[in-house]
LUMLO-735309 format. One record per residue (C-alpha): residue number from 1; x, y, z. Coordinates in steps of 0.5 Angstrom, whole numbers, always signed. Example, Ala and Ser with C-alpha at 12.3 -4.5 7.8 and 13.67 -1.06 7.14 Angstrom:
# residues 2
k c1 c2 c3
1 +25 -9 +16
2 +27 -2 +14
//
This chain:
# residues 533
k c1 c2 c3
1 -251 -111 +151
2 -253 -104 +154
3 -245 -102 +155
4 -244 -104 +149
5 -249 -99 +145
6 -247 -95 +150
7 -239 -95 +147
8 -242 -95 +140
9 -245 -88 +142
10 -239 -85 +146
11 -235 -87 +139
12 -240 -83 +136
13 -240 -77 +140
14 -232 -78 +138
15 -233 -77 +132
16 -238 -72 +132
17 -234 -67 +137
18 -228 -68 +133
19 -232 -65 +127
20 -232 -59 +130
21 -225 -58 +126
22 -229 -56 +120
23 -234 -51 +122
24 -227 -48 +124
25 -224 -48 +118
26 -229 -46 +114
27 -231 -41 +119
28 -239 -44 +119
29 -240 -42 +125
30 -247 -42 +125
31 -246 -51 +125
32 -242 -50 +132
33 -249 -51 +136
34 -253 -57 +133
35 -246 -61 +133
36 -245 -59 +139
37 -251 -62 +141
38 -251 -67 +135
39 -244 -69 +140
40 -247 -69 +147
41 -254 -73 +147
42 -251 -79 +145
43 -244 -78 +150
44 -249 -77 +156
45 -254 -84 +154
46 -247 -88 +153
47 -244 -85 +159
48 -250 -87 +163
49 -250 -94 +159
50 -243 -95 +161
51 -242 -94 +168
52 -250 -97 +169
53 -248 -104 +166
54 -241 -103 +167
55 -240 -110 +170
56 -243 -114 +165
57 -240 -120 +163
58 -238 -121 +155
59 -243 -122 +150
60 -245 -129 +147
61 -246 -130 +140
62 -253 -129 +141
63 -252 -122 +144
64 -247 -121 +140
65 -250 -120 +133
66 -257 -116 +138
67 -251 -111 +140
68 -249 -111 +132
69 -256 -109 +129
70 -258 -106 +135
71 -251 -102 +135
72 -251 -100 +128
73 -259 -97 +128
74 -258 -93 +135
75 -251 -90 +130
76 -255 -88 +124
77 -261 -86 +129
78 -257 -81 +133
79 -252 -80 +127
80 -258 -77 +122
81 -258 -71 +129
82 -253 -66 +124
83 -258 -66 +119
84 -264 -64 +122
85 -261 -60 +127
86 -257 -56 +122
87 -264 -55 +117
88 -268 -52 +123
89 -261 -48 +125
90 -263 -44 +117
91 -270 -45 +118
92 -271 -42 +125
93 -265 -37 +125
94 -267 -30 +127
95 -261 -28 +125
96 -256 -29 +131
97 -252 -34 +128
98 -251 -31 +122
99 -253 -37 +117
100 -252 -35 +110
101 -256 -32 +106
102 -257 -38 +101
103 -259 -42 +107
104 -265 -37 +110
105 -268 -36 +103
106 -274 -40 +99
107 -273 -42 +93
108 -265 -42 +92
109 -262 -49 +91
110 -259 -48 +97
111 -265 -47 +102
112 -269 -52 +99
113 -263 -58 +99
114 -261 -57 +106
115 -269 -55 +108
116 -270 -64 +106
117 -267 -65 +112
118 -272 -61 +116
119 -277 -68 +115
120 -273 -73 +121
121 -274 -79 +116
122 -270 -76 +111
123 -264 -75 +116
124 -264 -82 +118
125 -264 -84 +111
126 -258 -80 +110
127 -255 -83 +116
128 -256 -91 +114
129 -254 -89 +106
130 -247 -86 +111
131 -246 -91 +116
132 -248 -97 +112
133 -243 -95 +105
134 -249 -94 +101
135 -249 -87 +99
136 -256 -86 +97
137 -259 -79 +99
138 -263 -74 +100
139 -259 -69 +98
140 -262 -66 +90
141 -255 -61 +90
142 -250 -64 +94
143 -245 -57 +91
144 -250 -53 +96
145 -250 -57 +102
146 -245 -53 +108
147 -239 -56 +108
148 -240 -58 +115
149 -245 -63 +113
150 -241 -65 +106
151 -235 -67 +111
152 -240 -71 +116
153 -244 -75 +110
154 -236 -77 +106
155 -233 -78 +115
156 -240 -83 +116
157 -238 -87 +110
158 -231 -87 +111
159 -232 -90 +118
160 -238 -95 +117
161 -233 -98 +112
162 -229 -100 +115
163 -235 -102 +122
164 -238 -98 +126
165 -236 -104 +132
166 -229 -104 +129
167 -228 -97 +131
168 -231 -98 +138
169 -226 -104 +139
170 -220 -99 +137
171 -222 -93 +141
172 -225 -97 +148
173 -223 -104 +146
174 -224 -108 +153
175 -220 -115 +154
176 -224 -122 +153
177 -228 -125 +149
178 -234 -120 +147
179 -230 -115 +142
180 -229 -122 +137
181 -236 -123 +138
182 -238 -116 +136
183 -233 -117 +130
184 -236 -123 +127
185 -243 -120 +128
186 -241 -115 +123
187 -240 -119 +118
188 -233 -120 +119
189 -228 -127 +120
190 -221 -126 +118
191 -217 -124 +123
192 -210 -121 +121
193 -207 -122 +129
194 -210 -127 +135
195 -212 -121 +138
196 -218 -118 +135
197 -216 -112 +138
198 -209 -112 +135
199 -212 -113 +128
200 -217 -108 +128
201 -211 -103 +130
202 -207 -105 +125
203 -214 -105 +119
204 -215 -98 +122
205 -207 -96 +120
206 -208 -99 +114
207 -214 -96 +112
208 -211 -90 +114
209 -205 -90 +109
210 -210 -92 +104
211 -213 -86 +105
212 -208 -81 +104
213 -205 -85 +98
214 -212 -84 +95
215 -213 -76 +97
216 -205 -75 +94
217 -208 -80 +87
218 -213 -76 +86
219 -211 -69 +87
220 -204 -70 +83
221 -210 -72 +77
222 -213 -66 +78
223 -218 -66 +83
224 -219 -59 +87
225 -216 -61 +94
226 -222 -61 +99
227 -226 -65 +93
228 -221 -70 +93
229 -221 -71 +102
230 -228 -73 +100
231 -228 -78 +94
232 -222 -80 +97
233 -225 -83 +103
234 -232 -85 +100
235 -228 -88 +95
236 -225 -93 +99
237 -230 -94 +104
238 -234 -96 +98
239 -239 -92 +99
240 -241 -87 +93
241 -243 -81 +97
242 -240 -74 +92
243 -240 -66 +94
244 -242 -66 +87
245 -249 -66 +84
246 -247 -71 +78
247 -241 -75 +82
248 -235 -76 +78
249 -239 -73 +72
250 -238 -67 +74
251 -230 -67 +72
252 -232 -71 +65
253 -224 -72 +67
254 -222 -79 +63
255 -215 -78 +69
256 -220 -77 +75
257 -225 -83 +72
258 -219 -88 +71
259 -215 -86 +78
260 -221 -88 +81
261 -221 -95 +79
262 -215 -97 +83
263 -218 -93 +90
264 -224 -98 +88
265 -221 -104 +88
266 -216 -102 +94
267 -224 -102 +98
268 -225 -109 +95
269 -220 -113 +97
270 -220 -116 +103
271 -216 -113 +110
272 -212 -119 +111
273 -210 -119 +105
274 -207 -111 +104
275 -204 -114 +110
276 -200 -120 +107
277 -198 -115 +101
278 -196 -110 +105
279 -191 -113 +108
280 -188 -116 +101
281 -192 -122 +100
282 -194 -120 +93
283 -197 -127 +91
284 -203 -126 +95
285 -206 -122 +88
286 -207 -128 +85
287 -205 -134 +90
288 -212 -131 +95
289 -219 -134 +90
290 -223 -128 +93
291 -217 -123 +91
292 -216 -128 +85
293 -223 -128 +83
294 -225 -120 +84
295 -220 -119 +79
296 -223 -124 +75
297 -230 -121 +76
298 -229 -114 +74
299 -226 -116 +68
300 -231 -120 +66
301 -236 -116 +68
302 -233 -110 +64
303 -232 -113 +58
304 -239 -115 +58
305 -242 -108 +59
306 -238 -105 +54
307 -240 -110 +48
308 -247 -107 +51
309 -246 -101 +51
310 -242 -101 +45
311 -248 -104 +41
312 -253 -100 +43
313 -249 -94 +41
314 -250 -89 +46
315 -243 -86 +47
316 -241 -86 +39
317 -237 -81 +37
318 -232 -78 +33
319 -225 -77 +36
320 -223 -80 +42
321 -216 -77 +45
322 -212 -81 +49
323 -204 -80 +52
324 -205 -75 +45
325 -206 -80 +41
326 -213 -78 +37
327 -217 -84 +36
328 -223 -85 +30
329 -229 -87 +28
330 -231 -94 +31
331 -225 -94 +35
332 -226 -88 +38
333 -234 -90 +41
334 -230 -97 +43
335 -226 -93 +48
336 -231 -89 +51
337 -235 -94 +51
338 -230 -98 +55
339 -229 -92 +60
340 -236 -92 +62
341 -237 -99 +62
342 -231 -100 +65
343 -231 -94 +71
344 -239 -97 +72
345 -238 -103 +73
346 -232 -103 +78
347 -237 -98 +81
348 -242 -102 +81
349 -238 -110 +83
350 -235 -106 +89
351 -241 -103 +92
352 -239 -95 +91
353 -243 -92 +88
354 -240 -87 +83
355 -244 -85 +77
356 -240 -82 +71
357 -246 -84 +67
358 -251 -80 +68
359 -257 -82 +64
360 -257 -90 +68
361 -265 -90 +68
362 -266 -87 +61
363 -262 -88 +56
364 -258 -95 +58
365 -260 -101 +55
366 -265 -106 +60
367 -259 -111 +58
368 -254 -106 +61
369 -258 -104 +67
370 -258 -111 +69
371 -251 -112 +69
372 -250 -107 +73
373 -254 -110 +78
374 -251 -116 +77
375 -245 -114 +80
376 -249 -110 +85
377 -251 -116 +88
378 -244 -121 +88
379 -240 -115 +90
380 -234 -117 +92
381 -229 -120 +97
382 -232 -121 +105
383 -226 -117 +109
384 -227 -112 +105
385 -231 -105 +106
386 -236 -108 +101
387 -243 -110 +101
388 -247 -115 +97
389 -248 -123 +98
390 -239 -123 +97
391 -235 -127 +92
392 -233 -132 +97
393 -241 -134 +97
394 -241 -135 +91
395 -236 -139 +89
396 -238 -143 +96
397 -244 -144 +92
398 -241 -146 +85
399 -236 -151 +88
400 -241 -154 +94
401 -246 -155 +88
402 -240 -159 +83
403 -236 -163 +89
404 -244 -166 +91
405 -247 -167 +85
406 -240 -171 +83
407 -241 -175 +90
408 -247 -179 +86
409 -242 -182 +82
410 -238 -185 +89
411 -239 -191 +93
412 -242 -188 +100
413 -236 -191 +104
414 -232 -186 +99
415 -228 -181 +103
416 -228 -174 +100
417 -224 -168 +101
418 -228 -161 +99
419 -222 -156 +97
420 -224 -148 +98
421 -218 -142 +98
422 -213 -147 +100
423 -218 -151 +106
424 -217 -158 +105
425 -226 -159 +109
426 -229 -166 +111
427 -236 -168 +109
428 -239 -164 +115
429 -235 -158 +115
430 -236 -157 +107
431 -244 -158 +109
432 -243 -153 +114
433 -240 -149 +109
434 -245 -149 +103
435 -251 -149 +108
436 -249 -143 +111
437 -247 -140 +103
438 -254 -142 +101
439 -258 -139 +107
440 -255 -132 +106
441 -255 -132 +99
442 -262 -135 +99
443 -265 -129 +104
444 -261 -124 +100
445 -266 -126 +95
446 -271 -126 +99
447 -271 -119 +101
448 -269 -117 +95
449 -276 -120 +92
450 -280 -116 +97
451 -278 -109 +97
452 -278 -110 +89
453 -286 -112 +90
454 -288 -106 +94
455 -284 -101 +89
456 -288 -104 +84
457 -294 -103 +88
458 -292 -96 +91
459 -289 -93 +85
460 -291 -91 +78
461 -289 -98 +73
462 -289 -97 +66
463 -288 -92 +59
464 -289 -86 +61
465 -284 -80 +63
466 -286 -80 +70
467 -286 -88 +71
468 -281 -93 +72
469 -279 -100 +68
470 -278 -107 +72
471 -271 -106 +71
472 -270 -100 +75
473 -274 -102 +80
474 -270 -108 +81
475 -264 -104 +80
476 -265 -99 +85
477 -266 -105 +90
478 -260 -109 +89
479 -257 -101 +90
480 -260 -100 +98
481 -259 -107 +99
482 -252 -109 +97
483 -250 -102 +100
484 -247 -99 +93
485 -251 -93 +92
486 -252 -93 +84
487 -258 -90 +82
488 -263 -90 +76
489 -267 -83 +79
490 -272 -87 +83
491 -269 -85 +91
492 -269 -77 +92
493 -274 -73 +97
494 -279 -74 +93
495 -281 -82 +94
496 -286 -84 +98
497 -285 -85 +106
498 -285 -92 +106
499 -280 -93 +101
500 -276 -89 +104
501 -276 -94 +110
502 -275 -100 +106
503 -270 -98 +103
504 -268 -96 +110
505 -269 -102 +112
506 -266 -106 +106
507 -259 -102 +107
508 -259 -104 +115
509 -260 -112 +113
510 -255 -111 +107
511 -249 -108 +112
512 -250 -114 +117
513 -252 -119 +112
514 -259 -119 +115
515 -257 -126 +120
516 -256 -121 +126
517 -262 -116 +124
518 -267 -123 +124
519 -265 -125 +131
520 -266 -118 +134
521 -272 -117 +131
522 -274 -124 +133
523 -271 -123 +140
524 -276 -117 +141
525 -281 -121 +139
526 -280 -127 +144
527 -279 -122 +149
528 -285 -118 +148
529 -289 -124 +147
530 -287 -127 +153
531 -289 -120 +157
532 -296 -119 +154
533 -297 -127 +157
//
């Protein structure tokens, strides 16, 4: 167990040290310090890790999932270091690095955004919302942030996207059985190639190609070059993180809202299937039911919020322009109001994050809230770089509930075919299937009610212009569990501690699919109990 950390926190180092490009280019010379040392803590304990345990055998599935939770909360831990150590770099600064101006002076946005970081809690949130593709944050003026630390927030997100295990396998794969084991405890099943190093290799090229076709999109549809690195790699990680204060807002671009759309369903279909499309076989779009269902699921989810939306009037107006075709009227507000409802709902189902409506807590109908959170919870296809209970779960769930309620109609020695995406199961293994659809989904919702409790306690709940209504609540906790990062105003610097840290909590469980948080929770419990005895 202690090796593998100790690899993840080497392929951290990586990533960190090979950040230093930035301050470069954008000759930030005064970040250099804290990412070298950002760079260094977690290369000397990985080092130490590896070659203390290096002998250790492959791990079980047990450890497994322990090194996957553990593993993420040790990246995320050590990942928040850029943050706290660049805020103090600008506070402390006696003017030897040449810190910017903006940076050392109270009262500017700039001070006062990078300052929040000084709180180490706040860096660590930063991290998980990074790492886990969630894309909360801290930042109130993401525009003022250096741009060392802009590039670390979009870089964090894009790896943990695809997985923090998935690189570390990549880069310092080891033979046998303990990298398939680390996979599947990332919340992974399908493998592209019977080797799950040669299929890591392969999501990462693919990922890779996805990248730069999505950076070309959007900056041939206007977005400034360094805007579109970013939202190109937040876009297809599914993680939301933005250089801007208002997100995809800020452009108030029709072009730039409408190219996203396809960057986020690209980062919702699962890799085994971008790999069979690939390579030219183009039936995967509607012959696999997860693929299948995405399309359906969105579609059904925008047409619903756009009804909403349009009812509720709120983006009524008088002209619309499209391709330079002048729309008017009633007709005008029901294509703003589909291109809201459209960009939300894609944003929300495929746990990304992306606010071209900036007024979600205040002015949306409760009804349209909830069904934001709707597809927040669902997200979309296991395999992929989303988050929430998955679609296959769902439809698991739907399926598995018909095919036992039909079975009262048979004689007991009747023998029964189950069918899932192309899978002809017996009895046994259609149970073992809807048990473990139950069990996840079931938990989900669990956790989702606790941290919905507490908020209603710690927060203020009702009318006023400084409280908050059920529905956000509920909304910005479906939010940090299902990795998405839409937000009603509820998550900034200003929230109490202990939210901050269940949120913290929640984005972690979310990201692993709590199973492999629970076992190593309850592992060091044991442990400790058996010690104190």
């Amino acid at each position: 167990m202690a090796y593998d950390l100790g690899r993840m926190l080497e392929a951290l180092s990586v990533l960190l040290f090979a950040s230093l490009l930035i301050p470069f280019v954008w000759q930030e010379w005064w970040a250099i310090p804290s990412l070298v040392c950002s760079g260094v803590l977690p290369l000397g304990l990985g080092y130490i890790l590896t070659h203390r345990f290096e002998h250790s055998g492959d791990s079980g599935r047990l450890h497994g999932m322990m090194i996957a939770a553990s593993g993420w909360f040790l990246v995320a831990l050590f990942g928040s270091l850029p943050f706290f150590l660049l805020a103090w770099t600008a506070q402390l600064d006696p003017g030897l690095l040449g810190v910017p101006q903006r940076y050392t002076t109270p009262g500017t946005q700039a001070f006062g955004t990078l300052g929040v970081f000084r709180h180490p809690i706040n860096g660590v949130f930063e991290s998980m919302s990074g790492f886990t593709g969630t894309g909360l944050t801290m930042a109130v003026h993401e525009n003022t942030l250096p741009r060392t630390l802009q590039w670390w927030r979009s870089f964090i997100e894009w790896v943990g996207g695809v997985g923090v295990i998935v690189l570390t396998t990549a880069i310092l794969a080891r033979p046998g059985s303990g990298s398939l084991t680390l996979y599947e405890s990332e919340a992974r099943s399908e493998k592209i190639h019977p080797s799950i190093v040669t299929t890591v290799r392969t999501i990462w090229w693919i990922f890779l190609l996805f990248t730069f076709f999505s950076i070309l999109l959007l900056w041939l549809a206007g977005m400034p070059i360094w805007d579109s690195i970013n939202h190109a790699m937040t876009g297809l990680a599914t993680g939301g993180f933005s250089i801007t204060d208002s997100s995809i807002g800020t452009y108030n671009s029709s072009i730039i809202d409408f190219t996203l759309i396809p960057i986020m369903l690209l980062g919702s279909i699962a890799f085994p299937v971008h790999y069979l499309i690939l390579q030219g076989d183009l039936k995967n779009f509607y012959r696999d039911l997860q693929t299948r269902w995405v399309f359906i699921f969105f579609g059904t989810g925008t047409i619903v919020l756009t009804a909403v939306l349009f009812r509720q009037g709120l983006y009524q107006t008088a002209t619309v322009s499209i391709a330079g075709v002048t729309l008017h009227g009633t007709l005008a507000t029901l294509i703003q109001s589909f291109r809201y409802g459209l960009f939300q709902f894609v944003s929300a189902a495929s746990c990304t994050g992306f606010q071209t409506a900036n007024s979600l807590g205040s002015e949306w109908a409760p009804q349209a809230q909830l069904t934001v959170a709707a597809g927040m919870v669902v997200g979309a296809a296991a395999g992929s770089t989303v988050g929430g209970i998955k679609l296959i779960r769902l439809l698991t769930l739907l399926k598995g509930t018909l095919f036992r309620i039909r079975g009262i109609f048979y004689p007991s020695s009747a023998i029964r075919t189950f069918r899932l995406d192309g899978r002809a199961l017996s009895g046994t293994e259609a149970s073992q299937e809807f048990e473990e659809a139950a069990i996840i989904t079931v938990l989900w919702l669990v956790f989702l009610a606790i941290a919905a409790f507490v908020l209603l306690v710690v927060l203020p709940i009702g009318s006023g212009t400084d409280a908050y209504t059920v529905e956000n609540v509920l909304f910005e906790v479906a939010s940090a569990q299902g990795n998405v990062g839409l937000s009603t105003g509820i998550t900034g610097p200003w929230m109490p501690s202990v939210t901050k840290v269940l949120f913290i909590f929640n984005m972690w469980i979310g990201r692993l699919e709590i199973i492999p948080v629970l076992v190593l929770l309850r592992s060091l419990f044991v442990y400790r109990g058996v010690y104190h005895r």
